[in-house]
KEMAR-186911 format. One record per residue (C-alpha): residue number from 1; residue in three letters; z, y, x. Coordinates in Angstrom, 1 decimal, always signed. Last residue first. Layout:
n:res:c3:c2:c1
NUM:ALA:Z:Y:X
...
END
This chain:
n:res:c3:c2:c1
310:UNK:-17.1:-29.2:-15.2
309:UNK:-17.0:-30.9:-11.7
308:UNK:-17.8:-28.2:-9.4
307:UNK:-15.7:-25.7:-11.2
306:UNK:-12.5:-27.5:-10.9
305:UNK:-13.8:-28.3:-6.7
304:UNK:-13.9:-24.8:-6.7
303:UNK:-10.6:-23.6:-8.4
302:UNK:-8.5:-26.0:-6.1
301:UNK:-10.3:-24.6:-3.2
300:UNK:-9.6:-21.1:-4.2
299:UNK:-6.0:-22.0:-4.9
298:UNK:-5.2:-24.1:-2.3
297:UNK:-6.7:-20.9:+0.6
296:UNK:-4.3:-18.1:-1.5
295:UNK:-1.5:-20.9:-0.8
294:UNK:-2.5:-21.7:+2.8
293:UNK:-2.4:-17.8:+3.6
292:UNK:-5.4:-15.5:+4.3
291:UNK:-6.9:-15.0:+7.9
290:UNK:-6.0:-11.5:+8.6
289:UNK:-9.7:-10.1:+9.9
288:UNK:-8.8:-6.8:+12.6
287:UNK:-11.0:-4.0:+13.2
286:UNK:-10.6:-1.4:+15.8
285:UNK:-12.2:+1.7:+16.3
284:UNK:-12.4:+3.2:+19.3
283:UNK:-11.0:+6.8:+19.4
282:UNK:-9.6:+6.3:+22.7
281:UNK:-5.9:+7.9:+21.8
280:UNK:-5.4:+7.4:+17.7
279:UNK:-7.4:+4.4:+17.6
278:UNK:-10.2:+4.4:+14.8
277:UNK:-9.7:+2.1:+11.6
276:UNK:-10.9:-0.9:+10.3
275:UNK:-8.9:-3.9:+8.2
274:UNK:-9.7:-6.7:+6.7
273:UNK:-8.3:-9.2:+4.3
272:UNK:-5.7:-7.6:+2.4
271:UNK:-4.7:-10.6:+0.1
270:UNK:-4.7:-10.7:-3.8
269:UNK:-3.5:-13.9:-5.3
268:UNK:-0.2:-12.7:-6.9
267:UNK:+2.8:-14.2:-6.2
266:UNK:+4.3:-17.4:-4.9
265:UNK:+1.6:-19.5:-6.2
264:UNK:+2.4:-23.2:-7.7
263:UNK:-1.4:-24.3:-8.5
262:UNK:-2.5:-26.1:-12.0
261:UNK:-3.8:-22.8:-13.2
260:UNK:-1.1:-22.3:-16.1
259:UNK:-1.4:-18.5:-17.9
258:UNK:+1.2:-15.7:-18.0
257:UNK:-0.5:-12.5:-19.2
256:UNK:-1.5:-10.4:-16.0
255:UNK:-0.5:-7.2:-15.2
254:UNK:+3.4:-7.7:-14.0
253:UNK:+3.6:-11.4:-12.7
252:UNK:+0.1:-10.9:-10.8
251:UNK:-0.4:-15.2:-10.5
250:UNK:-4.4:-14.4:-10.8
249:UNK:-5.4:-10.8:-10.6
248:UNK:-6.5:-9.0:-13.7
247:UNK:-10.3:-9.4:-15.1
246:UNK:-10.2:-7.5:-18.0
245:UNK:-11.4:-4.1:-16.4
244:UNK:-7.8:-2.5:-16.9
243:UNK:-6.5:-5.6:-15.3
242:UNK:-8.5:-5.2:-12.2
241:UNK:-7.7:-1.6:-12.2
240:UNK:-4.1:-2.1:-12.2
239:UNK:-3.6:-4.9:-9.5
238:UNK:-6.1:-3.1:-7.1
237:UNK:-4.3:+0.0:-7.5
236:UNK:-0.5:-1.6:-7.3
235:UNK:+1.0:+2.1:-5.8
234:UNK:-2.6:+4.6:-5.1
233:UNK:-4.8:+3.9:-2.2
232:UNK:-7.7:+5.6:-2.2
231:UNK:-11.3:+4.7:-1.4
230:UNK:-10.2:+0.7:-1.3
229:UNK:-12.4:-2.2:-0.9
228:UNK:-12.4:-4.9:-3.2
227:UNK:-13.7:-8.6:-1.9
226:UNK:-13.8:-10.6:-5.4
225:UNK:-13.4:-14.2:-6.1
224:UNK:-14.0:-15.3:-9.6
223:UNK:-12.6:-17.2:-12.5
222:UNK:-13.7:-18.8:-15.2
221:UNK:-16.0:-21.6:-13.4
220:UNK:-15.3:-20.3:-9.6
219:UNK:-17.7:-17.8:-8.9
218:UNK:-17.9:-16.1:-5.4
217:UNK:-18.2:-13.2:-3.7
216:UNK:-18.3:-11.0:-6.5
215:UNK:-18.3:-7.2:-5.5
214:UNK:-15.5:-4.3:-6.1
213:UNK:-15.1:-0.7:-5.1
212:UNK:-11.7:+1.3:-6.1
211:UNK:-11.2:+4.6:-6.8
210:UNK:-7.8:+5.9:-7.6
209:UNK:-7.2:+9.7:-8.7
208:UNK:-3.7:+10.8:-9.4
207:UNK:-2.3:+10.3:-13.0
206:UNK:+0.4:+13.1:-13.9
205:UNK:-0.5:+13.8:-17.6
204:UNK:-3.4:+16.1:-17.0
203:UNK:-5.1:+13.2:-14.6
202:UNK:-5.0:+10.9:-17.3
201:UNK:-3.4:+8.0:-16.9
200:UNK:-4.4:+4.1:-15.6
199:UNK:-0.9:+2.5:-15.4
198:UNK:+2.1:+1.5:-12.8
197:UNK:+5.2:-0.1:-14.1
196:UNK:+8.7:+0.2:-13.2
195:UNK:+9.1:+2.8:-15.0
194:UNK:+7.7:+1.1:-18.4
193:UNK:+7.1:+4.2:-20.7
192:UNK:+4.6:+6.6:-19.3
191:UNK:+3.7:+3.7:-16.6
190:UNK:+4.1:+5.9:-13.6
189:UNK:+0.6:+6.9:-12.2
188:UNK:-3.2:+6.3:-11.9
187:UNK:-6.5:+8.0:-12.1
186:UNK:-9.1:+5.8:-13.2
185:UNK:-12.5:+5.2:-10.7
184:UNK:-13.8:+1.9:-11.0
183:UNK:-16.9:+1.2:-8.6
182:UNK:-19.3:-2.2:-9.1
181:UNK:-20.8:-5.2:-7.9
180:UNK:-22.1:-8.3:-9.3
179:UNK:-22.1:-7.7:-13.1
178:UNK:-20.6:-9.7:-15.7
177:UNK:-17.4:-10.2:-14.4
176:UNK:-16.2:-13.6:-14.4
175:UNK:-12.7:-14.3:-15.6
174:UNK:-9.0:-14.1:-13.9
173:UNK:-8.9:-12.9:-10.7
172:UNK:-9.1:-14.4:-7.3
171:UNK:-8.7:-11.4:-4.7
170:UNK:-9.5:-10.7:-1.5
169:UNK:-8.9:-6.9:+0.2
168:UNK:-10.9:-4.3:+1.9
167:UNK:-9.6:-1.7:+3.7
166:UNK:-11.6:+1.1:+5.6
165:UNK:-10.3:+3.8:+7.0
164:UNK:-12.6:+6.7:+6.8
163:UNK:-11.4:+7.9:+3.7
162:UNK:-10.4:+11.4:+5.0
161:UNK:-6.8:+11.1:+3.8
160:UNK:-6.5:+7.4:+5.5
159:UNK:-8.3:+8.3:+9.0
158:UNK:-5.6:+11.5:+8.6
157:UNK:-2.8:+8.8:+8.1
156:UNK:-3.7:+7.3:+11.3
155:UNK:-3.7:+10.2:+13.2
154:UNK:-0.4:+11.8:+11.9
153:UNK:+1.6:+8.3:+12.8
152:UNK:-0.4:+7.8:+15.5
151:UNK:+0.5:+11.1:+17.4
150:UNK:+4.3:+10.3:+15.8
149:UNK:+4.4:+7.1:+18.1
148:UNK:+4.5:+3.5:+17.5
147:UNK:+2.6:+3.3:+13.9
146:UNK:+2.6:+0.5:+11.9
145:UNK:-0.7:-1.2:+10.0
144:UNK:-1.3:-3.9:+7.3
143:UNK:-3.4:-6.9:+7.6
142:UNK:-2.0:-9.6:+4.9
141:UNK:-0.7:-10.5:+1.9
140:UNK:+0.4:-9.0:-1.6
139:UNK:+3.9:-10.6:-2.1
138:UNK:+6.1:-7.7:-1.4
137:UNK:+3.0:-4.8:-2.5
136:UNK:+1.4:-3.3:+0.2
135:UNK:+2.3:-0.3:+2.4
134:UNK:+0.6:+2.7:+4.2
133:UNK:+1.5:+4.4:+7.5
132:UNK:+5.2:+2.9:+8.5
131:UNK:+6.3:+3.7:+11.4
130:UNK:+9.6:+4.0:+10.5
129:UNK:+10.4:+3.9:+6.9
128:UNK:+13.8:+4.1:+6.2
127:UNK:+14.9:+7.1:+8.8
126:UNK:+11.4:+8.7:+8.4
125:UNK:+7.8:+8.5:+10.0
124:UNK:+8.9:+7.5:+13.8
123:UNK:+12.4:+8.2:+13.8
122:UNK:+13.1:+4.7:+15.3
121:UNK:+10.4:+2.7:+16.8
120:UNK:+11.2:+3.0:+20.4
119:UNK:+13.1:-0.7:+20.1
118:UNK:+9.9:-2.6:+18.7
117:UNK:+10.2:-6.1:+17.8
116:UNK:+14.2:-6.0:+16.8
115:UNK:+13.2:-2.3:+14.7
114:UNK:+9.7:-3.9:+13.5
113:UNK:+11.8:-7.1:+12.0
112:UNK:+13.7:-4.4:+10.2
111:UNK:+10.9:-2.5:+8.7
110:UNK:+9.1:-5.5:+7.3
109:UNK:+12.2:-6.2:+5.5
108:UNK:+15.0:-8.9:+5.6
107:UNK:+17.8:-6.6:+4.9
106:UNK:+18.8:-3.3:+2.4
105:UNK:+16.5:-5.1:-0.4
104:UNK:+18.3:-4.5:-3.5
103:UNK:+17.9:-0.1:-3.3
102:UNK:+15.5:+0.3:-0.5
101:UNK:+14.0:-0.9:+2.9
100:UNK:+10.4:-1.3:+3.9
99:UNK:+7.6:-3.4:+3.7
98:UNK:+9.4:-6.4:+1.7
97:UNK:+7.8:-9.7:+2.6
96:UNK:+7.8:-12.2:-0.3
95:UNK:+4.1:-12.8:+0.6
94:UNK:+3.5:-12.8:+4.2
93:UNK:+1.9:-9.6:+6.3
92:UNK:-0.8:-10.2:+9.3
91:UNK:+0.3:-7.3:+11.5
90:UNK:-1.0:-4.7:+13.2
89:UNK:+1.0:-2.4:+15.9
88:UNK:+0.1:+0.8:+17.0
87:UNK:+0.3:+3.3:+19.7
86:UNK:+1.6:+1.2:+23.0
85:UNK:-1.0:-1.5:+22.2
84:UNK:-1.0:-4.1:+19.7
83:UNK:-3.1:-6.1:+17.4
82:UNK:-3.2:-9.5:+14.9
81:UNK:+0.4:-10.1:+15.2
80:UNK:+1.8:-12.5:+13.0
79:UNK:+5.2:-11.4:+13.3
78:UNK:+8.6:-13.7:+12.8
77:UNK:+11.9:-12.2:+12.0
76:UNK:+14.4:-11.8:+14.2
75:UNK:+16.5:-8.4:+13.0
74:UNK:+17.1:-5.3:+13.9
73:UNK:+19.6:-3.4:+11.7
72:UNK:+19.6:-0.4:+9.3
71:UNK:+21.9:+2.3:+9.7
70:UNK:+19.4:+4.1:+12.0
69:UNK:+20.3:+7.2:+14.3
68:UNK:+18.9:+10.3:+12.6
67:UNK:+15.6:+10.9:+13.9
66:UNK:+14.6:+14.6:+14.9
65:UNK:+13.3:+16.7:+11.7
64:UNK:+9.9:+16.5:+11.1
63:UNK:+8.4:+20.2:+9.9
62:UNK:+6.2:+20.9:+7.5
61:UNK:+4.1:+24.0:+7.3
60:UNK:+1.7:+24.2:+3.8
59:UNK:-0.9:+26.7:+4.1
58:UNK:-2.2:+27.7:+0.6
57:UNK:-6.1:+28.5:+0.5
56:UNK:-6.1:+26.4:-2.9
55:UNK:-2.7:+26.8:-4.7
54:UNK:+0.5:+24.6:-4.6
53:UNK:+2.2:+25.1:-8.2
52:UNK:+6.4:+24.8:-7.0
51:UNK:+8.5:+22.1:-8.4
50:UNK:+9.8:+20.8:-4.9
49:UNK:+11.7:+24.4:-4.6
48:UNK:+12.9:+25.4:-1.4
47:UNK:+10.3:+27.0:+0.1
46:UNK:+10.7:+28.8:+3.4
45:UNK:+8.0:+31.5:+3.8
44:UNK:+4.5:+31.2:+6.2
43:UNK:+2.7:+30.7:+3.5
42:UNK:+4.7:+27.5:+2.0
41:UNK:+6.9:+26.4:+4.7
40:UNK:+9.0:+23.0:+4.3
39:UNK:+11.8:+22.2:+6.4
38:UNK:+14.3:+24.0:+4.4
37:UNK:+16.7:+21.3:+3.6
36:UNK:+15.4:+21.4:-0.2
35:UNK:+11.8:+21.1:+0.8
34:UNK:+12.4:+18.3:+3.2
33:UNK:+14.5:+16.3:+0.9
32:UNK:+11.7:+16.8:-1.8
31:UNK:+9.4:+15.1:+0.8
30:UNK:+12.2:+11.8:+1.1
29:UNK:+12.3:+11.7:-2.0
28:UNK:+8.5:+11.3:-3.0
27:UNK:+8.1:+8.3:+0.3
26:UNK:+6.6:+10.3:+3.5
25:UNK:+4.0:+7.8:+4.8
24:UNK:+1.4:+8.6:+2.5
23:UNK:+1.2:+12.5:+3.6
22:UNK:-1.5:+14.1:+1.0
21:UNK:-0.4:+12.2:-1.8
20:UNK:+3.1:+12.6:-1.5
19:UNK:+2.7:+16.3:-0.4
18:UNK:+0.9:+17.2:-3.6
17:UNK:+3.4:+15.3:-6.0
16:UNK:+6.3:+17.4:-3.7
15:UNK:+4.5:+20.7:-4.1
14:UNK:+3.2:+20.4:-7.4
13:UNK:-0.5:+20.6:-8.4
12:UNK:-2.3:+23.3:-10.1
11:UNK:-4.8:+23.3:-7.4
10:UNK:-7.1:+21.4:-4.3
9:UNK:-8.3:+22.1:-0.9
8:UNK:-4.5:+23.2:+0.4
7:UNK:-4.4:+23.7:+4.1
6:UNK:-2.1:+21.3:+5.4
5:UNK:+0.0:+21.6:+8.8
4:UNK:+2.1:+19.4:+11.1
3:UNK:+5.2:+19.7:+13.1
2:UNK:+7.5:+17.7:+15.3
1:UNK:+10.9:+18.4:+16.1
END
């Protein structure tokens, strides 16, 4: 069993919508399993119900159940390995790559190539989701972390709650910003009316807040490259803020209006370029660049040498 505890800062929040935001790598379902097994403590008392208004000065007890043994399979799939030691693995992520497991993509995920690469990984984070500390979209590229033991599970998402991880991303968007630099800062949650669909919404109708930092790197004609770096790290948060400025990511087949740019892209151009963050044990930090793929590379080359010659 392994435990961990949260002091609430905040109020007038669910339990489970509280817990998902404060413990990334525990998926909604899989909390509001927790709390209806028993494994959740709210003050010291078993809480059973997922519905429940969390308080500020509550003291939340969870408790990790040991693993169940894994129906999912190991499987062969080629890593691009930027770093590993005995605690964490980080890896240089392909587009069409699922992260994890679930309902139409049972094989061929992240998560199984981890389970043939790493045989001790099981249990750690969640029968689906082992090791898994934060996620990016299927065909969203590059550096994303994995945790090898529960210490770097917990550690690695505190660096995450406390902000001090930092992620910064590429992306070739649609437009030119009129400015150089800037901050958005929209809550975001479900689409109200397209599920599958994530949307800038008020705070009082379920939106959670997303901030997101942004600075030209280069102009392309009418588009632009743009490093973004990430405070939070809500589901498609680049992909919906960029949109809700005007500028949304190039080839994004949900935000973006379907427009010809002369190069066949696989998915959307947005690539997770760097990542920094401090090692569980030494408390060195480490920070890995994930060189972006040929496709993302085409693109921005194909856009300059368009922009050269207007």
């Amino acid at each position: 069993m392994t435990e961990f505890y949260l002091e609430v800062e905040d109020t007038g929040e669910r339990l489970d919508r509280y817990l998902a935001d404060e413990v990334p790598s525990l998926s909604r379902s899989r909390i509001q399993s927790l709390v209806e097994q028993g494994y959740v403590y709210l003050n010291n008392q078993p809480c059973t119900s997922k519905k429940i208004i969390v308080k500020s000065g509550d003291l939340i007890t969870i408790t990790i159940p040991e693993a169940q043994p894994l129906e999912l399979r190991a499987e062969n799939i080629p890593l691009d390995i930027l770093y590993e030691d005995e605690q964490l693995i980080i890896l240089n992520k392909p587009a069409g790559l699922v992260v994890h497991p679930a309902p139409g993509h049972r094989d061929g995920t992240l998560v199984n190539a981890l389970l043939a690469h790493c045989p001790n990984l099981p249990g750690i984070g969640g029968i689906q989701r082992p090791g898994i500390v934060h996620r990016l979209d299927k065909d969203t590229t590059g550096a994303i972390v994995i945790a090898k033991t529960e210490q770097a599970q917990l550690h690695l998402q505190a660096q995450l709650k406390a902000k001090t991880a930092r992620r910064e991303y590429l992306g070739i968007v649609y437009g030119v910003p009129k400015t150089e630099i800037g901050t958005i800062n929209l809550p975001i949650g479900r689409h109200p009316v397209e599920r599958k669909k994530m949307a800038v919404v008020p705070v009082e109708k379920g939106g959670r807040e997303a901030v997101t930092h942004w600075q030209v790197q280069e102009r392309l004609g009418n588009y632009t490259l743009i490093r973004f770096q990430l405070e939070t790290g809500r589901t498609h948060q680049i992909r919906v803020h960029s949109a809700q400025m005007g500028h949304p990511i190039v080839g994004d087949p949900i935000y973006s209006s379907a427009r010809s740019i002369g190069v066949n892209l696989s998915g959307q151009a947005l690539h997770a370029w760097r990542l920094k963050l401090q090692h569980p044990l030494t408390q060195e930090y480490i920070e890995v660049t994930a060189a972006p793929p040929d496709e993302f590379i085409k693109l921005w080359e194909a856009l300059r040498k368009r922009s050269a010659g207007r």
